[in-house]
N, C-alpha and C positions, 0 to 999 in steps of 0.2 A: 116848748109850748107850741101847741098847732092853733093858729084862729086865737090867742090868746087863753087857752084850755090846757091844763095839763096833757101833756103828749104821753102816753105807757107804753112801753116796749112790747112789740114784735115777739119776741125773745128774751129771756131775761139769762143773764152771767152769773155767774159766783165766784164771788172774787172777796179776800182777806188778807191780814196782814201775811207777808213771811218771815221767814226766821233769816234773820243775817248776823255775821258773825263783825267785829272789828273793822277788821280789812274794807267788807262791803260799804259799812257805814261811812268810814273812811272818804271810800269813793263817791258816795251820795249825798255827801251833807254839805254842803256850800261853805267855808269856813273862809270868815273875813281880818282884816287886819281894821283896825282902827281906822276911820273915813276913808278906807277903798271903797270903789264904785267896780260892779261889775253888770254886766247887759247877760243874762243867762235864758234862754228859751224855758216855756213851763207849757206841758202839755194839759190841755185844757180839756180833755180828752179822758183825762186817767179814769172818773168816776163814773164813770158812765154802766149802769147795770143792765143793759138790753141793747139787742138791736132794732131801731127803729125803722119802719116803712112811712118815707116821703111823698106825699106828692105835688105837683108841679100847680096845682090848682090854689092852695093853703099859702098860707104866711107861717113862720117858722122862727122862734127866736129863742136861743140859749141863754139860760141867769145858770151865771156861773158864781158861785160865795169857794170860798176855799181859803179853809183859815189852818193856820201854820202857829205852832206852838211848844212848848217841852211835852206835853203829854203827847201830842202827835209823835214825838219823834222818838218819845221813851216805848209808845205801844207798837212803835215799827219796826223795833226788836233792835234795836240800837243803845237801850237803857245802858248799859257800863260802860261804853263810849261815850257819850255825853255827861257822865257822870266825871268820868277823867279827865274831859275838857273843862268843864266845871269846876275842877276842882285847879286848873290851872291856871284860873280866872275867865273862860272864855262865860258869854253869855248866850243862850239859846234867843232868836229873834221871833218876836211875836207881833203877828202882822198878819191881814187879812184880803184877800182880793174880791172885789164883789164886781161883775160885769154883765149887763146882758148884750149880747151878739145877733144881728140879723143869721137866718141859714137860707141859701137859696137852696133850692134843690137841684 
């Protein structure tokens, strides 16, 4: 948001899911054990479809929503891995972050 206006991109990106195999999902999916706690970094960043031009004179503030679920992570190409976790009793976490952020320039 610039001035409290939706802010549009400079540029815009194209960006979609890929295709990942096992292995990768493997590596990307956060997998917990019953009341473990973990502190993991989340790039705030990922969705972003453009590049934007700042400037120094505006106020600037990121709403960030990003919600986490079994369809997210069946259309991320991960579908028969999580299905196998599933079926071993694991459950997929459903949960949502909603944030807005100052941006200085």
């Amino acid at each position: 948001m610039e001035n409290g206006n939706l802010l549009q991109p400079y540029v815009y990106i194209k960006r979609g899911y890929s295709t990942r195999n096992d292995k990768l999902c493997c590596d990307i999916l956060i997998i917990l054990k019953p009341f473990q706690t973990l502190e993991y970094p989340i790039d705030l960043n990922a969705n972003k479809n453009g590049i934007y031009k700042y400037s120094q004179l505006n106020k600037y503030e990121e709403i960030i929503k990003s919600d986490h679920n079994r369809n997210n992570v069946l259309n991320s190409g991960c579908g028969d891995y999580v299905k196998e976790l599933e079926s071993l009793g694991y459950k997929i976490l459903e949960e949502s972050i909603v944030a807005k952020i100052s941006i200085k320039p």
